[in-house]
C-alpha positions, 0 to 999 in steps of 0.5 A, spaced: 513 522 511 506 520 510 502 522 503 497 528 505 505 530 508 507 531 500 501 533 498 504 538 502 510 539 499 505 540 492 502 545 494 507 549 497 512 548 489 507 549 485 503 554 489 496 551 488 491 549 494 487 544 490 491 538 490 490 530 492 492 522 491 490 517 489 491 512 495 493 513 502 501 509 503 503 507 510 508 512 512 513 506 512 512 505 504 515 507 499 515 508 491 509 510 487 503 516 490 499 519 484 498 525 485 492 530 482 492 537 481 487 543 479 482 539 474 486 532 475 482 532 481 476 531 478 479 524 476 481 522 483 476 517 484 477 514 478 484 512 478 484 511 486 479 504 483 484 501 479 489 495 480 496 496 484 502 492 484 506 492 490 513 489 492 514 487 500 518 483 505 514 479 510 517 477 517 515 469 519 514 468 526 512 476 529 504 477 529 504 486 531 499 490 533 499 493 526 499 487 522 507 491 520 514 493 523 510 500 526 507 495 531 507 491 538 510 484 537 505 480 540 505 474 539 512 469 537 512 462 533 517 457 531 519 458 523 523 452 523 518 448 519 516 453 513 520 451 507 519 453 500 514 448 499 509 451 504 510 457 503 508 457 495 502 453 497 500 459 502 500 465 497 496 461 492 490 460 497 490 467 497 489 469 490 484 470 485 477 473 489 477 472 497 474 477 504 479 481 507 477 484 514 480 491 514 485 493 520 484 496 526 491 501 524 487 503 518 484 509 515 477 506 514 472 510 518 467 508 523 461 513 524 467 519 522 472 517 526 478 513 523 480 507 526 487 508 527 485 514 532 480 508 535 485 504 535 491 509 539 485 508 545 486 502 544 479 500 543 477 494 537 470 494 534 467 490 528 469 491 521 466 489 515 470 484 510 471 487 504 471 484 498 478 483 494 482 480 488 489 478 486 490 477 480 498 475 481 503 474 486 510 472 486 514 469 491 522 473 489 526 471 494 526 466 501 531 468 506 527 465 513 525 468 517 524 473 512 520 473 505 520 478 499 514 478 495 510 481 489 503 482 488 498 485 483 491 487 487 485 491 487 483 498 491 482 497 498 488 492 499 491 491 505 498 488 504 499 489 511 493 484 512 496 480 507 502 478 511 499 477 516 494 472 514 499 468 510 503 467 516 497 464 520 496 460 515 503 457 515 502 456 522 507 461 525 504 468 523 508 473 520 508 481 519 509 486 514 517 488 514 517 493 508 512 495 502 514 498 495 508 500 490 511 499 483 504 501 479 497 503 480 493 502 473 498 504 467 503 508 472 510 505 474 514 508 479 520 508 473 517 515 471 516 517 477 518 524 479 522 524 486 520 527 492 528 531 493 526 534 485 519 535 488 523 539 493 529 542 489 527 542 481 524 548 478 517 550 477 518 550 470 521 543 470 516 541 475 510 543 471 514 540 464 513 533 468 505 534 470 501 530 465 494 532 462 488 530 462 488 528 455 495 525 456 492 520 462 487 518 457 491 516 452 496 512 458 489 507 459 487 507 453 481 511 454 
């Protein structure tokens, strides 16, 4: 499932062509897509620049390809070392404001093309270091080899690229082994409607449970 498939399926339940999201998932994740519909789309770009909060689990020891489990493991490292300690210390060099350089499995274009297809044909070229911030991150749980985490971040954050750069600075290297976003700015993935009611629920119901323009106004106290 990737989030241009349920725009898709949007299209299809509410029989309208204009339709788009609000931030790209990786089709192993889960949780939160905002969805805009009709005049809504107006606003995509907007509320694609707010924060987003993320839930995830890290593998230590494993580089990938992709920097996540869809990858090729390409590099194996001892873990042995890595205690509670260590890794607190790692997380918190990584917050606040820092350059994050783009994957090579990621939807940033280069002349057109995105780098995902470039990377399919195996080729890697330069990127641009992107600029981003943390504004808050939490290890939830150790059970080597694997850690959960939670992190609060701005638009253009690669999680993905998060792991792995945590894992390099343990010494060991690591991978994104799953990855849940929670929240995008005033949004929780607690109100969220399904997809299986996407599916199945009737127009009317699923028209009762679009917000409005005023209505997200008011939801970022606008």
């Amino acid at each position: 499932m990737t989030s241009h498939d349920v725009v898709a399926i949007v299209r299809q339940r509410l029989g309208t062509q204009k339709v788009g999201h609000c931030g790209t998932l990786d089709p192993f994740a889960t949780g939160l897509l905002l969805i805009v519909i009709g005049r809504g789309t107006k606003i995509q770009d907007l509320l694609m620049s707010e924060d987003k909060e993320y839930v995830g689990t890290m593998r230590l020891g494993e580089s990938t390809s992709s920097q996540d489990r869809d990858g090729k493991v390409v590099e194996t490292r001892d873990y042995s070392q890595v205690n509670e300690n260590a890794l607190r210390a790692a997380f918190a060099k990584f917050h606040g404001d820092f350059y994050q350089l783009p994957p090579m499995v990621s939807a940033v274009k280069k002349d057109g093309v995105p780098l995902y297809k470039l990377a399919r044909e195996g080729k890697v070229i330069a990127r641009e270091p992107r600029f981003v911030h943390v504004y808050a991150h939490e290890v939830q749980a150790v059970r080597l080899p694997d850690v959960d985490f939670r992190v609060i971040c701005s638009k253009g954050f690669y999680v993905r690229t998060y792991a792995h750069e945590i894992g390099e600075e343990l010494g060991c290297g690591a991978h994104l082994r799953a990855l849940r976003r929670t929240k995008s700015g005033r949004f929780s993935v607690d109100r969220a409607t399904t997809l299986d009611e996407l599916k199945s629920a009737s127009p009317d119901y699923l028209a009762a449970k679009i917000l409005s323009l005023p209505d997200v106004s008011r939801m970022r106290g606008a």
